[in-house]
C-alpha positions as CSV (number, residue, x, y, z in Angstrom):
1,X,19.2,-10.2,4.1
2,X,15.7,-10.4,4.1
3,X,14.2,-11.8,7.3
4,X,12.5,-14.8,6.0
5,X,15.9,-16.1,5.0
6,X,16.7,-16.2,8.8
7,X,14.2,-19.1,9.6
8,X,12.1,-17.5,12.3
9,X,8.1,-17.9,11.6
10,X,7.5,-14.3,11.2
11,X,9.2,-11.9,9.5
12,X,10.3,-8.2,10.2
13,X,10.4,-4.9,8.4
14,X,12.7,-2.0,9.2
15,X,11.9,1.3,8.8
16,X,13.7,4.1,9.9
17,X,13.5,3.7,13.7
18,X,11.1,1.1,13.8
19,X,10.6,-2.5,13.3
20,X,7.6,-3.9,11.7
21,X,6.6,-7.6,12.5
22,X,4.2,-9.9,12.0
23,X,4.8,-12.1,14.8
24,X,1.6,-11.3,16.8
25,X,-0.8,-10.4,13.7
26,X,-1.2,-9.7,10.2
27,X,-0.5,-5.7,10.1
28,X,-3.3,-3.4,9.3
29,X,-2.3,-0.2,6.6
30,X,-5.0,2.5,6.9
31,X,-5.5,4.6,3.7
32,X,-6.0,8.2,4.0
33,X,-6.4,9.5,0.2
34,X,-5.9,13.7,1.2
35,X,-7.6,14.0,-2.7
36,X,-10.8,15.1,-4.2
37,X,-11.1,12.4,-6.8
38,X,-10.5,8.9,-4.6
39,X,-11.9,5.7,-6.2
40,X,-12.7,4.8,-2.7
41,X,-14.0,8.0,-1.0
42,X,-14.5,10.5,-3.1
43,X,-12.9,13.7,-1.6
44,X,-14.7,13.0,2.1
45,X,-11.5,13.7,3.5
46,X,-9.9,15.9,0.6
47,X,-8.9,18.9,3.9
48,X,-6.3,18.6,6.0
49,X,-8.3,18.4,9.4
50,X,-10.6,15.8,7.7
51,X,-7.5,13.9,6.9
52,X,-6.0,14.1,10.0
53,X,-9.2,13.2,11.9
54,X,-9.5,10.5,9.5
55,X,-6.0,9.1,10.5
56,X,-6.5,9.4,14.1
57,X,-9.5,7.2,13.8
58,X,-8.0,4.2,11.4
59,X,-5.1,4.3,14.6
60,X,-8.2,4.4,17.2
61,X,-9.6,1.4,15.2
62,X,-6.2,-0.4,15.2
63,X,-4.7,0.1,12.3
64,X,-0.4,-0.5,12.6
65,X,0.3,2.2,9.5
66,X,-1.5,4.5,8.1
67,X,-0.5,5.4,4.7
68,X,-1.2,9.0,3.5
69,X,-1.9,10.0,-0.3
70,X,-2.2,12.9,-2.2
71,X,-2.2,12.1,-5.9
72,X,-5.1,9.7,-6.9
73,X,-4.4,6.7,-8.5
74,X,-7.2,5.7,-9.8
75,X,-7.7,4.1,-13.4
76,X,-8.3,6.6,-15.9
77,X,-6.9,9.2,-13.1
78,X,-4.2,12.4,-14.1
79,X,-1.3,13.3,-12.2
80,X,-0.9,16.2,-10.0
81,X,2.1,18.7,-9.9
82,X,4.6,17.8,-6.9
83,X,4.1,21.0,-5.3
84,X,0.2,20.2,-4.9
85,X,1.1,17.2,-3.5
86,X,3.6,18.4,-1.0
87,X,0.4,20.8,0.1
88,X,-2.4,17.7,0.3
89,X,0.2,15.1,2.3
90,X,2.7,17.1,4.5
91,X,0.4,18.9,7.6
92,X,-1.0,15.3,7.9
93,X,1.7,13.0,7.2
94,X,3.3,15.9,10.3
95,X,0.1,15.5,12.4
96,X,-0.4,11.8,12.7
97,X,3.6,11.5,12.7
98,X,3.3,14.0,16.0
99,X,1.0,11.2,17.5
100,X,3.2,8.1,17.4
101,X,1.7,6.8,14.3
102,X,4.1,5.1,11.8
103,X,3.3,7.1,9.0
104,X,4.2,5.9,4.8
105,X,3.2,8.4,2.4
106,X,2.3,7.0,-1.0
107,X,4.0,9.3,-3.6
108,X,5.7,8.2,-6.9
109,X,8.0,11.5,-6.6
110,X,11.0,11.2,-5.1
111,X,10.3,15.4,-3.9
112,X,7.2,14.5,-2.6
113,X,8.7,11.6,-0.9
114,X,11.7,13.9,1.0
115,X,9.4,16.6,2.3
116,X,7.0,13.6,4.0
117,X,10.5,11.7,5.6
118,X,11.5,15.4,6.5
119,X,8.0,15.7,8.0
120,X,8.1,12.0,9.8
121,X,6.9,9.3,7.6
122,X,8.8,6.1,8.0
123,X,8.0,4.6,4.7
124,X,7.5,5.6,1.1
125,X,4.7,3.7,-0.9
126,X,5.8,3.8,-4.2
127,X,3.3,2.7,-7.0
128,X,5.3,3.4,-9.9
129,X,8.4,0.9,-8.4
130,X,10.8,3.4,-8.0
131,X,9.9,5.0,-11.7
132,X,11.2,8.4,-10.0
133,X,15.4,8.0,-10.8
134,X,16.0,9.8,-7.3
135,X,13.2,7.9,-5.4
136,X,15.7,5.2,-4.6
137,X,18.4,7.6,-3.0
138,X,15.9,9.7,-1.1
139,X,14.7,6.7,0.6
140,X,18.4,5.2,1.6
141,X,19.2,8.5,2.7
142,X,16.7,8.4,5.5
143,X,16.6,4.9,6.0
144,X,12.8,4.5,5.6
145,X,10.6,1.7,4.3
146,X,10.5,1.5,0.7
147,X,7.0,-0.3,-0.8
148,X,7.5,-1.1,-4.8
149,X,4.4,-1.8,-6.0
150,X,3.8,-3.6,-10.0
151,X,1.9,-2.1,-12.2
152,X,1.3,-2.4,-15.9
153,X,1.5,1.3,-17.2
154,X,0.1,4.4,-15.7
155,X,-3.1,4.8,-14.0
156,X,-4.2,6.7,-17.0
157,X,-4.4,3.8,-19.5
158,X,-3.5,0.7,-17.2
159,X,-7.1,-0.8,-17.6
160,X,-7.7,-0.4,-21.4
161,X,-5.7,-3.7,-22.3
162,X,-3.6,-5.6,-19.1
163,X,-2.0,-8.5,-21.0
164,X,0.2,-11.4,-19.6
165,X,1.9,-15.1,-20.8
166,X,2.1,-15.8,-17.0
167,X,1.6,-13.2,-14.6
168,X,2.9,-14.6,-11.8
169,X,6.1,-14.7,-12.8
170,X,5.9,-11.5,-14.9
171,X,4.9,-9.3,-11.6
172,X,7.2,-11.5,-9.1
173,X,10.0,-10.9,-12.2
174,X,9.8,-6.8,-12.0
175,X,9.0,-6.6,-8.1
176,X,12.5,-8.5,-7.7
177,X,14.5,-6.4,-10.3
178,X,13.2,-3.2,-8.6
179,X,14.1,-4.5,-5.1
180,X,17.8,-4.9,-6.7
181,X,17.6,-1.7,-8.3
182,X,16.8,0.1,-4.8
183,X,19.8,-2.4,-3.1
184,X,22.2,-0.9,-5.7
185,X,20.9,2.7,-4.6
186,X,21.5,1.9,-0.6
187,X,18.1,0.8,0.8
188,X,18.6,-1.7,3.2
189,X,17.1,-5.2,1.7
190,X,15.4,-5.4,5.1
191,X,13.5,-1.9,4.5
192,X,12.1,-3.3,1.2
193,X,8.3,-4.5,1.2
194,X,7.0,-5.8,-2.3
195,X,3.3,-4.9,-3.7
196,X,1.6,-6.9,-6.4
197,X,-0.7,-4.3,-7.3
198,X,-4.1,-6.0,-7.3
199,X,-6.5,-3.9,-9.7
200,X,-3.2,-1.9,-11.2
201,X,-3.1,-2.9,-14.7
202,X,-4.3,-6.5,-14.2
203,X,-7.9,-8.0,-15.1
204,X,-9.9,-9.8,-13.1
205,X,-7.8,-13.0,-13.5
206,X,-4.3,-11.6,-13.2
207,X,-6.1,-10.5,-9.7
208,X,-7.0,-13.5,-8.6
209,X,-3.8,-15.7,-9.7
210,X,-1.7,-13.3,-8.0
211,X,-3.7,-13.6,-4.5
212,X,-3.3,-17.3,-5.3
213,X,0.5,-17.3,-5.3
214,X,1.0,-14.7,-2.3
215,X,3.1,-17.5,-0.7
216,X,5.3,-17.9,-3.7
217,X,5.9,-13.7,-3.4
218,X,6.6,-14.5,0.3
219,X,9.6,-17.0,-0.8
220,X,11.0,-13.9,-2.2
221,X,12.4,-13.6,1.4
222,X,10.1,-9.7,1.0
223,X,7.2,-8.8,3.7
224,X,4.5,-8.7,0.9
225,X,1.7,-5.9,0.9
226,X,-1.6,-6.9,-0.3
227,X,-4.0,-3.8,-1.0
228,X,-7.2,-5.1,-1.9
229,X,-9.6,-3.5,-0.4
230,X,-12.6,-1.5,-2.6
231,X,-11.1,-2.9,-5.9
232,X,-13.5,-3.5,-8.8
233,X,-12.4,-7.1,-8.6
234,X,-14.7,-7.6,-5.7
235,X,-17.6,-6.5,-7.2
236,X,-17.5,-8.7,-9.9
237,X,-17.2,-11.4,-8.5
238,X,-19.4,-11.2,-6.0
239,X,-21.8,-9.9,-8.4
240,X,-23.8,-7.1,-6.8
241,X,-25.1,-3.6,-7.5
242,X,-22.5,-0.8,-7.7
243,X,-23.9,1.8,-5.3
244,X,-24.0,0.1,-2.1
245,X,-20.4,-1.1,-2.2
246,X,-19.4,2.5,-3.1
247,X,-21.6,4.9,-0.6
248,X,-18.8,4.7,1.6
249,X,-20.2,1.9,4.2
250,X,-20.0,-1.5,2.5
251,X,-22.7,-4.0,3.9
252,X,-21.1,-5.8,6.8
253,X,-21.5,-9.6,5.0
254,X,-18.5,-8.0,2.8
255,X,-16.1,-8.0,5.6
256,X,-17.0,-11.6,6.3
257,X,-16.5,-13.2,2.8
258,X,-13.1,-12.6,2.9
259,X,-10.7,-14.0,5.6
260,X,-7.1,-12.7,5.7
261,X,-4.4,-14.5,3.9
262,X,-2.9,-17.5,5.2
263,X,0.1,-19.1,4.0
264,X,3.9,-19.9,5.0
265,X,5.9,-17.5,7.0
266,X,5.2,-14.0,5.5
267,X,4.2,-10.1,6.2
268,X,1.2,-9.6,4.4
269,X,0.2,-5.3,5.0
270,X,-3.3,-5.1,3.8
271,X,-4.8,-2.1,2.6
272,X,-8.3,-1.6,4.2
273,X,-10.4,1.2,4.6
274,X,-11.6,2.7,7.5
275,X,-14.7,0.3,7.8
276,X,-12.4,-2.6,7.4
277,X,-10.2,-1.7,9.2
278,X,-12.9,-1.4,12.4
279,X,-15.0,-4.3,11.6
280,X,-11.6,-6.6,10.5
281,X,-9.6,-6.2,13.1
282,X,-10.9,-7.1,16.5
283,X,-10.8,-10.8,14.9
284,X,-7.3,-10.6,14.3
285,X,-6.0,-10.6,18.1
């Protein structure tokens, strides 16, 4: 069962060989986008000794996971052929694996997702909540981590026109019927982690209700991952020019704004990048 149904003031996260906990700090997921066309970073770490230096340094800075992509996700973005992908994420996700480094590769393919477990990772990050038929069963099969993720449509289209009554309870509705659906398929309920996808097919609203209710998707007995880090949503409403937040070294007072979550017993995995991740986390000990 999931481990905030056990009563213990943290909660835990298996995957693979490893367990995940809170108990001693909010955990820290670097990004490494292995990807010409990043929202975030714009190819400066589309080769695979970029990436990998790039990875060793969110670990040097403190980071618990670093998750490796090789398909961008951006609004308005294309897909890329599995085999491309394979290419971008495998000598890295192998590298930083080789290191010690919990490793989650964020692929929506479930063949993407088997060569980066055969390669080391120990969790999938899954965007598309397990769109993939087969992601589910590559996932038990290893025993990794499995991150679902809500979003409304495809990267493609999901900002043209988000729409929801209550979403809340629309996004907590879909991340707990995928969690089932990947329980049916043999992923261990502890391996699960749930995503609300802040900036994936939501406005700026839908953004802020659903970082509002974090504790009520913690209830859901799930770690929660919250990636919000470089999101459009920041800029608006903190209301400055475009070009400084994205040169790729945010002024520091944006680190300071915003505190971690708080909140009941929960495992909140935060997506920073890699200036976040240094300037954050020497507060968090």
């Amino acid at each position: 069962m999931p481990a905030a149904d056990t009563g213990a003031d943290f909660v835990t996260w298996r995957v693979r060989d490893r367990v995940l906990s809170n108990d001693e700090h909010t955990l820290i997921m670097g990004i490494v986008n292995v990807t010409p066309d990043s929202f975030s970073d714009g190819g400066r770490f589309a080769t695979t000794e970029a990436a990998i230096g790039h990875g060793a340094e969110l670990l040097g800075a403190g980071a618990d996971i670093v998750d490796v992509g090789g398909e961008s996700t951006r609004p308005g973005s294309e897909g890329v052929p599995a085999k491309v992908e394979i290419d971008r994420v495998v000598p890295v996700v192998r590298a930083l694996a080789e290191r010690g480094a919990a490793v989650s590769v964020d692929t929506s393919k479930a063949e993407v997702a088997n060569a980066a477990l055969q390669a080391g990772a120990v969790i999938v990050n899954d965007v598309t909540a397990l769109a993939d038929p087969e992601m589910a069963a590559v996932v038990a099969r290893f025993g990794a981590g499995l991150v679902l993720m809500h979003m409304q449509g495809e990267p493609r289209t999901m900002q043209e026109d988000p729409r929801y009554d209550d979403v809340v309870a629309e996004v907590t509705e879909a991340l707990l019927d995928g969690a089932k659906r990947a329980e049916r398929a043999g992923v261990a309920s502890q391996s699960i982690c749930i995503d609300p996808g802040i900036g994936f097919g939501k406005r700026l609203e839908h953004n802020l209700a659903l970082l509002g209710a974090v504790s009520e998707l913690a209830a859901t007995g799930y770690p929660v991952l919250v990636g919000a880090s470089r999101k459009s949503f920041l800029e608006h409403l903190l209301g400055s020019a475009r070009s400084p937040w994205w040169s790729g070294r945010p002024p520091r007072w944006r680190h300071t704004s915003w505190p971690l979550p708080a909140g009941p017993p929960s495992c909140e995995y935060t997506t920073w990048s890699q200036d976040y991740v240094r300037r954050v986390w020497p507060t968090l000990s």
